[in-house]
N, C-alpha and C positions, 0 to 999 in steps of 0.2 A: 504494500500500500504506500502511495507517495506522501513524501513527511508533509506537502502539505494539507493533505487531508486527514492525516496523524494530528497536526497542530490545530487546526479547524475544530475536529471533533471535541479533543480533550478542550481546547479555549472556551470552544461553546458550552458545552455542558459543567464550566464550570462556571461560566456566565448566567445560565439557566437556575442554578442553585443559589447562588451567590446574591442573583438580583432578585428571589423568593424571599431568602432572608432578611435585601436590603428592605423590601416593600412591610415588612410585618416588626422588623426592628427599632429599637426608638433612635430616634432622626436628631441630627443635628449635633452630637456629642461627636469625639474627637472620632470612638470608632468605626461609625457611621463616615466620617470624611475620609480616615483611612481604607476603610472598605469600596467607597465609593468610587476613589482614585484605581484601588485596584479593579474594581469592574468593568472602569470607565476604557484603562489601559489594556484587558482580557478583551473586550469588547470590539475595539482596533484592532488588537491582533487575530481575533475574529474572522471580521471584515476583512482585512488585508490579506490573510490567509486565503480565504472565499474566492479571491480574485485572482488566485493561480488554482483556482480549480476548474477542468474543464470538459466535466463530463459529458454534458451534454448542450451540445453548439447549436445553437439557435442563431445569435444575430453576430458574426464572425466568431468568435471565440468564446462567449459570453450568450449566458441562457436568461430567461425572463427572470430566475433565483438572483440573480447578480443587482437587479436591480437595489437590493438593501447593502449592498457596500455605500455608495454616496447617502443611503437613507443613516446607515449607523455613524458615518463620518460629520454630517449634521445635526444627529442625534448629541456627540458625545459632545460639539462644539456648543449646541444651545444649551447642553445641562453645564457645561462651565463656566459658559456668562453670564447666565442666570443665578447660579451658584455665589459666583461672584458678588452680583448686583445684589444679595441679597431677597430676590425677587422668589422668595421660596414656593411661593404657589405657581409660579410659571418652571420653574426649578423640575418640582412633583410633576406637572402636566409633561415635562419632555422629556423626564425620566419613563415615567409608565408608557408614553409612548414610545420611544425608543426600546423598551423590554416586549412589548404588543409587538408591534410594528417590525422590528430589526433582529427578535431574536425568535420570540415565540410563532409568528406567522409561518418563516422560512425553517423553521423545526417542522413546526405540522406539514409541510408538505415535503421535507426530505426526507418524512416518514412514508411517504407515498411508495405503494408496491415496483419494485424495480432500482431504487435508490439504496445508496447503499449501508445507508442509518437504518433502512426497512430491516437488512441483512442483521444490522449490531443489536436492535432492540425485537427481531423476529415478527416481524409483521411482515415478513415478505409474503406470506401464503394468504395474506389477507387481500380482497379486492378492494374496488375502488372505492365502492359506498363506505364501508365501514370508515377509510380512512377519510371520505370525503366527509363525513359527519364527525370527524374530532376535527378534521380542520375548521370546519364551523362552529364547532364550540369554540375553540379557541379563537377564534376570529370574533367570535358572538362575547366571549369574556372579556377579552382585549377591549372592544369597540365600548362595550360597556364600561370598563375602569378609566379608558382615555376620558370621555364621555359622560363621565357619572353625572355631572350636574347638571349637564339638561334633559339626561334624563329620569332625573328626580324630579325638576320641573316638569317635565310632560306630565308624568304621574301626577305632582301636586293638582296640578291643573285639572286634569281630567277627574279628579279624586273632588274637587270643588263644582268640574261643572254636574256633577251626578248626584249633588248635594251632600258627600259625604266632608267630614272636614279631615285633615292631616293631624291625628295625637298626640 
């Protein structure tokens, strides 16, 4: 197996873990900033990794997957400046996104039968549906945490137009 898809793997899934514990851990204290930088850093090498992998060529070298290398390289740069600026609530939004978006999407579909994460985690023998339905979930979780406040709003809303009130 080529070391860059050696480095990919072990990055990501340690990116996977890593950024579970960042999302449920208390924020803001020194370890939280340490861990973060290391996510942040696991996360790039990720990406940059992703981008010498080329299993399967779609548009020269480079498959529709490829698209979350510039998504994670944006990703890590808004959670910095943000970070920076103190701007913690915009901080959170580009973090979850970036974890949605740059790690968890492109998991659930490298789990797709044929791939070779299908091979590591044994869902090779599995069809299309089943894995097309965790990728929705995951897509459906993700869209919901990026997301969560507007749609809390919907719900308030609609929870008020049907006369019941918010407790």
């Amino acid at each position: 197996m080529p070391f860059a898809i050696q480095l990919h793997m072990v990055t990501a899934l340690m990116c996977l873990f890593l950024g579970a514990y960042m999302f449920w851990g208390k924020k803001g204290n020194r370890t939280h900033k340490i861990l973060g930088w290391c996510w942040m850093i696991l996360m790039l090498i990720t990406a940059t990794s992703a981008a010498f992998i080329h299993g399967f060529k779609l548009i020269g070298p480079f498959s529709p997957i490829h698209i979350f290398v510039p998504i994670t390289f944006w990703g890590v740069y808004e959670g910095v400046v943000y970070a920076r600026r103190k701007n913690i609530k915009a901080h959170r939004g580009a973090m979850r996104s970036m974890y949605w978006a740059a790690l968890c999407i492109p998991f659930a579909f490298a789990l797709m039968p044929g791939r070779l994460l299908s091979h590591f985690f044994g869902t090779v023998e599995l069809e299309w549906i089943p894995m097309s339905l965790v990728a929705l979930i995951v897509l459906s979780v993700g869209a919901y945490y990026r997301w969560e406040r507007m749609w809390q709003g919907l719900f308030d809303a609609t929870l008020e137009r049907v006369g019941l009130q918010k407790r």
